[in-house]
N, C-alpha and C positions, 0 to 999 in steps of 0.2 A: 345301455340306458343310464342317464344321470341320474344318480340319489342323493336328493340332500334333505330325505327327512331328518338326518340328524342335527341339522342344525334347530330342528323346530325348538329343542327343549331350551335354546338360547333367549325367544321370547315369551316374558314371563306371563302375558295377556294371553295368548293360547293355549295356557294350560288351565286357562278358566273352563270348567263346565257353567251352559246355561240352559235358561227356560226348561225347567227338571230335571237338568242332571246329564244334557246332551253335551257331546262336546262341540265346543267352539268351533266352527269351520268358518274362517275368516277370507271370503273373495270380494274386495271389496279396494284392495290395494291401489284399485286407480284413483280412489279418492285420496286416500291417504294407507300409507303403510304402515305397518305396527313397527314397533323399537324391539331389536336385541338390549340384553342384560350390559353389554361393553357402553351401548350410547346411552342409557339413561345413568350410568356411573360416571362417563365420560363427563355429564351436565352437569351433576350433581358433586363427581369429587372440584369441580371447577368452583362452586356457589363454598364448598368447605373450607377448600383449602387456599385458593387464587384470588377469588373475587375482587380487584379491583378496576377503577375506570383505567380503560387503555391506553396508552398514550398521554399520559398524563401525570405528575408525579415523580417524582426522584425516587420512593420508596421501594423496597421489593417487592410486596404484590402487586403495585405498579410496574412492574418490569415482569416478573413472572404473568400475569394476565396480558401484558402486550405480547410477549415472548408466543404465549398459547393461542393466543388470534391470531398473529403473524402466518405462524407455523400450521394455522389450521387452513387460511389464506394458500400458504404452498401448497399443502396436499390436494386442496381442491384443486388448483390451478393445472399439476399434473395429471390427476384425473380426468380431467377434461382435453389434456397436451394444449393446455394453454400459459401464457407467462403469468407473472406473479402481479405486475401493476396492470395487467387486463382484467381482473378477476374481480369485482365489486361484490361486497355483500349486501342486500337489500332486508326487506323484510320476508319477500313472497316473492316467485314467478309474477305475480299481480301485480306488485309494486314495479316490479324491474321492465314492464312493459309498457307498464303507464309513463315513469318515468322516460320511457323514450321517446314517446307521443306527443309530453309537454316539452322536450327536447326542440322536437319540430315545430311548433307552434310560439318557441320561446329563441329563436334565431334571427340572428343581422342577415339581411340582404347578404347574396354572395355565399353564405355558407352551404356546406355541405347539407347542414337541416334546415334550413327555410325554406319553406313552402307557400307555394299561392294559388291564387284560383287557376283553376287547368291543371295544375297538376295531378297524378293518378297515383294513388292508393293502391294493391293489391292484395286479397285476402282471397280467403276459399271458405267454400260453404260448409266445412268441416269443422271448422273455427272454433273453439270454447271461449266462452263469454269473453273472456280478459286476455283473446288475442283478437278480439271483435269489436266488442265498445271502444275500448280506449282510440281505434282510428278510426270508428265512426266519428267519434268527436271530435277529432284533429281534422278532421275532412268538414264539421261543420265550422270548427274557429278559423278557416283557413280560408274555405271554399274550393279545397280539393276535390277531387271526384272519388270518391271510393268505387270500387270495380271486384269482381273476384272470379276463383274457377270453378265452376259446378262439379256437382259429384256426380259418377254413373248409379245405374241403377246395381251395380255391384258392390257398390262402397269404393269407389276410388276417383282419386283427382281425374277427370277432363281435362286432359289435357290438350285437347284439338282445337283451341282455340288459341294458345299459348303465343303463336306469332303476333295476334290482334292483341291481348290482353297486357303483354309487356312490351311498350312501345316506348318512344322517345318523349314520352310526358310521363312516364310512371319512374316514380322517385324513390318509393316503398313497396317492397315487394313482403309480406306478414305472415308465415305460413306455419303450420305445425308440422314436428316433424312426425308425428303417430297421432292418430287420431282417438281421441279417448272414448268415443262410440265404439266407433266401426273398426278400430282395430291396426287399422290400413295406415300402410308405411308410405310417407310422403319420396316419391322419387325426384328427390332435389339435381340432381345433377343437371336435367336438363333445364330445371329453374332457375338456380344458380347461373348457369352458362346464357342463359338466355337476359339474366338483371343485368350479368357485370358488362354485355354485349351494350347497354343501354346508361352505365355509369348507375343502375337504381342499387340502392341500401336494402339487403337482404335480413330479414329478421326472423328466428327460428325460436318457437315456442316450444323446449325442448322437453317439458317436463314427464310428459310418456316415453323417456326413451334414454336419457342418460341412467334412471334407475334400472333400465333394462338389460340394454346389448351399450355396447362401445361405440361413444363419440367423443372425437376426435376435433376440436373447433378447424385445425390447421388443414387437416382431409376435406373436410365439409365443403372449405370455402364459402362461410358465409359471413358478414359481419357482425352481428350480435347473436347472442343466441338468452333463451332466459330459465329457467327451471328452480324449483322450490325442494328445500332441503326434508322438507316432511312425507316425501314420494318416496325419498331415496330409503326407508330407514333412522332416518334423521329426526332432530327434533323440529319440532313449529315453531313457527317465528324467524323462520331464516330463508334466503332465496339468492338467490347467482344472477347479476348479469356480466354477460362475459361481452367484450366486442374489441376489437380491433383497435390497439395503441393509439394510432392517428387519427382515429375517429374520437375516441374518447378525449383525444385531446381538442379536440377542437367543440367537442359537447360541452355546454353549458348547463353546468351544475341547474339539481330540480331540486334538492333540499340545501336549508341555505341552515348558519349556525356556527358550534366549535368544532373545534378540528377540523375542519374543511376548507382555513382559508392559512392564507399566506401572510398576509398584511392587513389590518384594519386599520381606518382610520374615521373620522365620523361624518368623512363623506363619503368614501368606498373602500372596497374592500381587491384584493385579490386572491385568486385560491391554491390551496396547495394541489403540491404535483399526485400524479395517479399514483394508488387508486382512492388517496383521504378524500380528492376533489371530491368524489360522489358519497361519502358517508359519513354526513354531518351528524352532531351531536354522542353521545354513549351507544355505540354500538352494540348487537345483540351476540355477546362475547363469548355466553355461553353454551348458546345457540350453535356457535361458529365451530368450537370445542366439539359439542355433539356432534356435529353435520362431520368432522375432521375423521371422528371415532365411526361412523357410519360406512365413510372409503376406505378406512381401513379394512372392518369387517368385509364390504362387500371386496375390495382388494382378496384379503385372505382366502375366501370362497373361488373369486375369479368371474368376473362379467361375461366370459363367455359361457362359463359352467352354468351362472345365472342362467341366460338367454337362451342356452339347448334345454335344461330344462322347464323353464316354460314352455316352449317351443312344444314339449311334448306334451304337456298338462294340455293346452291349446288343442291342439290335433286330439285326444282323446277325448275333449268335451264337445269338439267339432263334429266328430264320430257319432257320439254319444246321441245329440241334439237331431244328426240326419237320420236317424230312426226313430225318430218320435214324432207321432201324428198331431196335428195341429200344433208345431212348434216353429217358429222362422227363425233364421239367424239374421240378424241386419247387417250388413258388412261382409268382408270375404269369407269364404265357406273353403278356401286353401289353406294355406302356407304363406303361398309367391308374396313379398314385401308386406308381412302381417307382426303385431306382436300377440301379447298373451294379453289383451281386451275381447272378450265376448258378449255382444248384446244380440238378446234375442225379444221375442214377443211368443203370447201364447194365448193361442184364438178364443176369443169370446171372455177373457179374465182381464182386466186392467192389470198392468205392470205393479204401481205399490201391493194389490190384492195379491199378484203373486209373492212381491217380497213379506207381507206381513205373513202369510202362510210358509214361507222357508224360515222364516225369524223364528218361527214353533220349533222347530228340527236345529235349531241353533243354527242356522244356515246364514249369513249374510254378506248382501247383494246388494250393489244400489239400483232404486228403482227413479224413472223422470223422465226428465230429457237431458240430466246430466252437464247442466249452463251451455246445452248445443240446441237452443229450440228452430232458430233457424234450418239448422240438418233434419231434425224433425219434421219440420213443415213441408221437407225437401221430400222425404222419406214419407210423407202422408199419414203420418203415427203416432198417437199420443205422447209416447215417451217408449222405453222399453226400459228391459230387466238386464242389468249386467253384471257380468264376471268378472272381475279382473286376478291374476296372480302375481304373486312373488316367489322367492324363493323359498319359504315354508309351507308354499300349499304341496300336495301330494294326490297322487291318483286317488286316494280316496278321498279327496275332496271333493272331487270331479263327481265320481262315484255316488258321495252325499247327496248333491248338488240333483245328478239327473233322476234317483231316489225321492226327490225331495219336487222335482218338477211332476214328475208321473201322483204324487201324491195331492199337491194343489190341482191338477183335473180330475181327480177321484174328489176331492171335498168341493170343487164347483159343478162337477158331473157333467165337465163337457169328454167328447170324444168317447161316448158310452150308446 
């Protein structure tokens, strides 16, 4: 069995005790993850000693801040085994998916991204808000058809309609590759195989899943992918989109400004080559620096060691939850293609009521529908209570956790 509570004492926020004196038990990681001690020094020796605009300047901290962007630029890029000028930094997963929505809605005739009425959309009802909206709306500036794949009542894609759903009119295929409810690992290959069979642009909302286990852009086979640097360990304020050389060349810049063009003049402009095309104005450099110090860290530990242990945190909370009366898990109740997201419900108690009752035991959880309220409405249920882990949670977290659930139906006095 993997152990890596030793790395817990690396993040300085879970050594906080709270709510009198409890310790921190922080599962909550799907929303965002805490920082080791490496990446907020990683930001902060950057603001002391570097801080200048990038790309700009003759000076040396103009040269040492490009040097440190660059190079934070490569290590993500391998990370991901992708190239250097594929690699765009954004502000969020959000931005880097919107951005590609106004892509399409912002194309000449004949491109790759122009779209028109008839054409189809594809998304699935698993969808987190900001791999949902953004082509609801490109589907109404267009007149595109949005379409998508229902989930079983197990928590996973349906796929039995997949021949009907990706046809010679679906241009965009939008999927996640984990799902930040249910847990469930999108099995892309036969969707992939089924877009490029049809010429459609594959888009992978990967933020559940690059912090987790190993992706590989070039394995995947898909065209873009998007994920946010503050999942990973990272700081806020920073997010990836990654996509395919040719495609990006041919994309039509969504922020316009300095550093992103080639030539001005005061009646047009053209832009520089990838990847400045897409990162107009002062870049978020220090942001970039953090997010660089994060792969390292997660590097040094090992993304697989990551991913087996959660795997097991997972499976003992799975364990844990099937012996407890009046608890459901929403999503798979295995293993087979799942990460370390857990949502459950707990009969007759509203989801926030459970979480403000673990908040007492220092316990936290997010409670809602998690920006998935369509999955919700799918699933017939307010919202649920979720778990997510990282690399610093530990069986006794788990432990905390189903402690702390048998304790919320002792104080609503259901199952008595």
């Amino acid at each position: 069995m993997i152990d890596l509570t030793k790395y817990l004492e690396d993040f300085p926020i879970l050594q906080r005790t709270v709510r009198g004196g409890n310790r921190l038990v922080y599962l909550d990681s799907g929303a965002t993850s805490q920082k080791p001690e490496v990446v907020i020094a990683a930001e902060s020796n950057f603001y002391r000693k570097h801080n200048s605009a990038v790309h700009r300047g003759a000076h040396l901290l103009a040269e040492e801040a490009s040097l440190a962007y660059e190079s934070a630029r490569e290590n993500v890029a391998k990370f991901i085994g992708a190239e250097i000028v594929e690699t765009i930094f954004t502000k969020s997963a959000t931005e880097s998916i919107n951005a590609l929505a106004y892509s399409f809605s912002n194309s000449e005739p004949g491109s790759k991204f122009h779209l028109k009425s008839g054409d189809e959309i594809l998304v699935s009802e698993m969808e987190h808000h900001a791999n949902l909206i953004p082509w609801q709306q490109l589907a109404k500036r267009t007149g595109a058809k949005l379409r998508w794949f229902e989930v079983t009542p197990e928590g996973r894609l349906d796929l039995s309609k997949i021949s009907e759903l990706i046809n010679k009119k679906t241009k965009i295929v939008a999927i996640t590759h984990q799902s930040n409810v249910l847990g469930s690992i999108t099995p892309l290959s036969k969707i992939t195989a089924a877009a490029k069979s049809v010429g459609a642009i594959v888009v992978l909302d990967a933020c559940q899943s690059v912090p987790h286990f190993e992706v590989n852009v070039k394995k995947l086979d898909v065209d873009f992918i998007a994920f946010s640097g503050h999942k990973m360990l990272g700081p806020t304020g920073i997010g990836v989109l990654w996509g395919r050389q040719s495609l990006l060349e041919e994309m039509p810049p969504f922020l316009f400004g300095g550093s992103m063009i080639d030539s001005v003049t005061m009646e047009q402009s053209t832009w520089a080559e990838l990847p400045r095309k897409f990162e107009a104005g002062v870049p978020n450099m220090a942001q970039a620096v953090g997010l660089s110090a994060a792969v390292d860290y997660i590097n040094q530990i090992g993304i697989s060691n990551i991913h087996e242990h959660e795997n097991q945190l997972t499976k003992a909370l799975l364990a844990g939850l099937a012996h407890m009366q009046g608890v459901k898990v929403i999503g798979p109740t295995d293993l087979t293609e799942r990460g370390a997201v857990v949502s459950f419900t707990v009969d007759g108690i509203h989801p926030h009521d459970v979480g403000q009752v673990l908040d007492q035991y220092g316990i936290a959880v997010r409670t809602g529908h998690h920006c998935a309220w369509p999955l919700m409405r799918k699933l017939n249920v307010v919202g649920t209570t979720r778990a997510s882990f990282h690399l610093y949670n530990s069986i006794s977290d788990v432990e905390k956790l189903l402690e702390g659930i048998a304790q919320v139906q002792s104080y609503f006095k259901v199952n008595k």
